[in-house]
ChimeraX commands (.cxc) that place a marker at each C-alpha (Angstrom):
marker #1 position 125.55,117.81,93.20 radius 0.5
marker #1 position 124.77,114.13,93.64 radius 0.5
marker #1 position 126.61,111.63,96.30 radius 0.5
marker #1 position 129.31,109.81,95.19 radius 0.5
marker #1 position 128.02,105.75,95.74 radius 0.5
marker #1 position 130.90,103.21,96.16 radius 0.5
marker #1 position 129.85,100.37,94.66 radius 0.5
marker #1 position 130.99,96.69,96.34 radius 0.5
marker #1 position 131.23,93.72,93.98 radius 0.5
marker #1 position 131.41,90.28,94.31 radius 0.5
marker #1 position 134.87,90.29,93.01 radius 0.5
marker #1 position 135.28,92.92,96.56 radius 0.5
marker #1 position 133.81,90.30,98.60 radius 0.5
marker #1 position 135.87,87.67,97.20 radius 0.5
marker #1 position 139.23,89.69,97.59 radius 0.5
marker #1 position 137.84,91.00,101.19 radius 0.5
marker #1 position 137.26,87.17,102.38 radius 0.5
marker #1 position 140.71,85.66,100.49 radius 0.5
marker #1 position 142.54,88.52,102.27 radius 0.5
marker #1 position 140.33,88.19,106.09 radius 0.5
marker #1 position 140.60,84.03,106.05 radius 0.5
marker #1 position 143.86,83.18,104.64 radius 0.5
marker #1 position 142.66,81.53,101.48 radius 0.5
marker #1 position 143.57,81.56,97.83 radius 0.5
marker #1 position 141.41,84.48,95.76 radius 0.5
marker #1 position 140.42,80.99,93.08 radius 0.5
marker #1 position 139.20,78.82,96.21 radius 0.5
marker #1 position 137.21,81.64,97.79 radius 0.5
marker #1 position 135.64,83.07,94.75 radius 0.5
marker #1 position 134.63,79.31,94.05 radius 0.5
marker #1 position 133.08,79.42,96.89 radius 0.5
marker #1 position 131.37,83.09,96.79 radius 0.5
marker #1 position 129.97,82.05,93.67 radius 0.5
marker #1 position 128.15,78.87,94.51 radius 0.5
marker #1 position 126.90,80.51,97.40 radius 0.5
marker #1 position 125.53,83.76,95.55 radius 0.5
marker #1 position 123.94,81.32,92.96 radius 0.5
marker #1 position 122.26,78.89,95.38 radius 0.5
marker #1 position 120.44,81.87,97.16 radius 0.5
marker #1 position 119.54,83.23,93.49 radius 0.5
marker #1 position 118.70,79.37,92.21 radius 0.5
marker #1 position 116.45,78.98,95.22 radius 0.5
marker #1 position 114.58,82.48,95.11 radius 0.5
marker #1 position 113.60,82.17,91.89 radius 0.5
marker #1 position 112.31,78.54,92.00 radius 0.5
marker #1 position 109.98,79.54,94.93 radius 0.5
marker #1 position 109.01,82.43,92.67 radius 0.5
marker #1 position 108.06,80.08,89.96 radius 0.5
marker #1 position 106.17,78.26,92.40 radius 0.5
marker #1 position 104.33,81.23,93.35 radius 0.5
marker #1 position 104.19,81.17,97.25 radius 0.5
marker #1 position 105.22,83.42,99.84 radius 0.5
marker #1 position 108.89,82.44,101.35 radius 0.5
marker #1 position 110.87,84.20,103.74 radius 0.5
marker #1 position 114.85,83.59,103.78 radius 0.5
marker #1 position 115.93,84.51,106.90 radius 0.5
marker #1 position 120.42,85.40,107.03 radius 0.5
marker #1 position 120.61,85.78,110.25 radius 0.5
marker #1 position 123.01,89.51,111.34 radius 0.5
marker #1 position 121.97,90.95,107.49 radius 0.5
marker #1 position 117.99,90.79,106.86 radius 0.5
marker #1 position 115.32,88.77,105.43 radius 0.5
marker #1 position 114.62,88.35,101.98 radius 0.5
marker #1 position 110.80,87.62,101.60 radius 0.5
marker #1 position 108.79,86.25,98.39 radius 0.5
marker #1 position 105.48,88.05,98.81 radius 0.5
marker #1 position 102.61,87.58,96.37 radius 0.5
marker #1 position 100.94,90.97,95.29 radius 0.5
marker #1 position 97.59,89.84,94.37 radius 0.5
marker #1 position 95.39,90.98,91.20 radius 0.5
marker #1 position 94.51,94.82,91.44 radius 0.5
marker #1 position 92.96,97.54,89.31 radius 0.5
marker #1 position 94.70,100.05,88.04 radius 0.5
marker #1 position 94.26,103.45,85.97 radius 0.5
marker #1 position 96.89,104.17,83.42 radius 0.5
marker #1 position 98.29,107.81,84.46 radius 0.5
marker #1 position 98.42,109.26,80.68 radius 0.5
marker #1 position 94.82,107.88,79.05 radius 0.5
marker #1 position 92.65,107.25,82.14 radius 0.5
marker #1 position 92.12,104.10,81.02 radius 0.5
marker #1 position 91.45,101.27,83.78 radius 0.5
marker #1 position 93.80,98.09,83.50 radius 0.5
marker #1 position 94.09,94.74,85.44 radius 0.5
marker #1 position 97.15,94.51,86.49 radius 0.5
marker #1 position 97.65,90.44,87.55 radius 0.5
marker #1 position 99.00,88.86,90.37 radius 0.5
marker #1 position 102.94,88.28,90.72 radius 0.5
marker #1 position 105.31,87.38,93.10 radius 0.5
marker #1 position 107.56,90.13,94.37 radius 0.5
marker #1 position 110.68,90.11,96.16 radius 0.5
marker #1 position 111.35,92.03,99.39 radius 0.5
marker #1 position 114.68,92.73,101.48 radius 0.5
marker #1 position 114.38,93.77,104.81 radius 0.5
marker #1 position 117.99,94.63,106.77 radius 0.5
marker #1 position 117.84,93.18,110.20 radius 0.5
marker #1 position 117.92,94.77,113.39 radius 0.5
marker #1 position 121.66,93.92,113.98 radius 0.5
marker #1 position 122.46,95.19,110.29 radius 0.5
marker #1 position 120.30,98.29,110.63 radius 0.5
marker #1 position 122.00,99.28,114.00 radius 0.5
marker #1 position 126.04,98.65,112.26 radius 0.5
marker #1 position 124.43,101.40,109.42 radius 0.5
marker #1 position 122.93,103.46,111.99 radius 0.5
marker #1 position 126.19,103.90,113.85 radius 0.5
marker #1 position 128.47,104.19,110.56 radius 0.5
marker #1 position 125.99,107.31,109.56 radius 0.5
marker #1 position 127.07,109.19,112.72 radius 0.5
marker link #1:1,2 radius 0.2
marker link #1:2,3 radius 0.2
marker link #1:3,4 radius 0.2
marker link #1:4,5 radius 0.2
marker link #1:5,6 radius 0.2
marker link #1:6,7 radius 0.2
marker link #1:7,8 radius 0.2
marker link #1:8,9 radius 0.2
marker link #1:9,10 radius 0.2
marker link #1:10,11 radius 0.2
marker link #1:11,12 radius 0.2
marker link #1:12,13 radius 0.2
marker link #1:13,14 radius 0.2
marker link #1:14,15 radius 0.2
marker link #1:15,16 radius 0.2
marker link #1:16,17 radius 0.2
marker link #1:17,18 radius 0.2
marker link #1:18,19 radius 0.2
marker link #1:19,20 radius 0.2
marker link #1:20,21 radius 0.2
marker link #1:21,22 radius 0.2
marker link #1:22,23 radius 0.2
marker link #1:23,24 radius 0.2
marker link #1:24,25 radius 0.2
marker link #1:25,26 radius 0.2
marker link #1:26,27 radius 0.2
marker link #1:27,28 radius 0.2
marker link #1:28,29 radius 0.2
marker link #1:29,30 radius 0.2
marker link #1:30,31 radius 0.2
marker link #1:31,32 radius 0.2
marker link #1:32,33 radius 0.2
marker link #1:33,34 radius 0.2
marker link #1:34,35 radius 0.2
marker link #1:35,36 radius 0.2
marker link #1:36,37 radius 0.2
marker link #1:37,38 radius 0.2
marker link #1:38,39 radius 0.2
marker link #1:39,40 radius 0.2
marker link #1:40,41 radius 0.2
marker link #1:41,42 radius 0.2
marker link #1:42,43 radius 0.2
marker link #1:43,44 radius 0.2
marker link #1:44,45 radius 0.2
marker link #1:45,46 radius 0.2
marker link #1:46,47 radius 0.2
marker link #1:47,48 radius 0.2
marker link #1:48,49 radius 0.2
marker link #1:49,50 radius 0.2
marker link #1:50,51 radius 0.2
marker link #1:51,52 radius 0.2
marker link #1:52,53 radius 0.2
marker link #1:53,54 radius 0.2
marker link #1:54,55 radius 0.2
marker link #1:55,56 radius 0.2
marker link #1:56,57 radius 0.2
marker link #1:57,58 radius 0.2
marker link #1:58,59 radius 0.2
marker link #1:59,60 radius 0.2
marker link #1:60,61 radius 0.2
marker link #1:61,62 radius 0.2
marker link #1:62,63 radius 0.2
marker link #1:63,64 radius 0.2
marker link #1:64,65 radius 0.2
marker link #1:65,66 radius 0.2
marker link #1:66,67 radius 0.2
marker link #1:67,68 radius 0.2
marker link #1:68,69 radius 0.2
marker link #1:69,70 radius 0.2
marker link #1:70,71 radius 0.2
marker link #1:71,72 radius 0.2
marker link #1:72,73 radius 0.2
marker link #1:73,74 radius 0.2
marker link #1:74,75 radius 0.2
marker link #1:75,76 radius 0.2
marker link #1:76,77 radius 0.2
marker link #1:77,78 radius 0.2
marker link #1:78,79 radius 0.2
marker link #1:79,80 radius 0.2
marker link #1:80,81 radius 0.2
marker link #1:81,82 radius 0.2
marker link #1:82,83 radius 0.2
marker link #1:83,84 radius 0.2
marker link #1:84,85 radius 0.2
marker link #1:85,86 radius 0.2
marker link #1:86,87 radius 0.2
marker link #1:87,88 radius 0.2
marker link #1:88,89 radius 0.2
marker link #1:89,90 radius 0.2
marker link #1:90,91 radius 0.2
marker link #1:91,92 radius 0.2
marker link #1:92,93 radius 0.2
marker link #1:93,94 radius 0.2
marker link #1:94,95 radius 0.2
marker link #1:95,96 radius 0.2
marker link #1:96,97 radius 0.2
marker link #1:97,98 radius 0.2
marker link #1:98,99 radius 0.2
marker link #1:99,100 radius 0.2
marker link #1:100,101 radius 0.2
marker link #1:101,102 radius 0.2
marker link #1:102,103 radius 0.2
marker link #1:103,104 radius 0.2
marker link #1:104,105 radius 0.2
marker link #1:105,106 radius 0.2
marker link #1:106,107 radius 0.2
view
């Protein structure tokens, strides 16, 4: 049988935040959103740009822009040997505070 997954969204985050500071559900979702889309603006105009980038959020994780270089590959069905080009690719890694909260929930 698989695990049930709850699954937050931003409208949970928004309510969550209205609800913890105090402030209107329209004011704080404002606010969510501009800050959800500025981290997803900047990301993917350092993408386009092609160079590694590390975000740091401090108490969550790191999200890094690495650039996985031109390789050789072998398609698995025909055996046939592809070039598969350089891109950038994104990376999130929790950090150590984050990891530990998870740690401690799973017990």
């Amino acid at each position: 049988m698989a695990e049930e997954i709850n699954k937050l969204t931003r409208n949970d985050l928004v309510r969550f935040l209205a609800a913890r500071d105090k402030q209107s559900y329209s004011m704080t979702d404002n606010t969510v959103k501009r800050v959800l889309s500025g981290i997803v603006e900047l990301l993917q105009q350092k993408a386009v740009d092609g160079l590694p980038l590390t975000m740091n959020l401090p108490h969550f994780g790191s999200f890094k822009i690495k650039v996985a270089e031109e390789r050789v590959a072998r398609n698995p069905s025909t055996g046939e040997v592809v070039k598969v080009p350089a891109r950038p690719r994104l990376l999130f890694q929790a950090g150590k505070e984050f990891k530990g909260i998870i740690r401690e929930a799973g017990k």
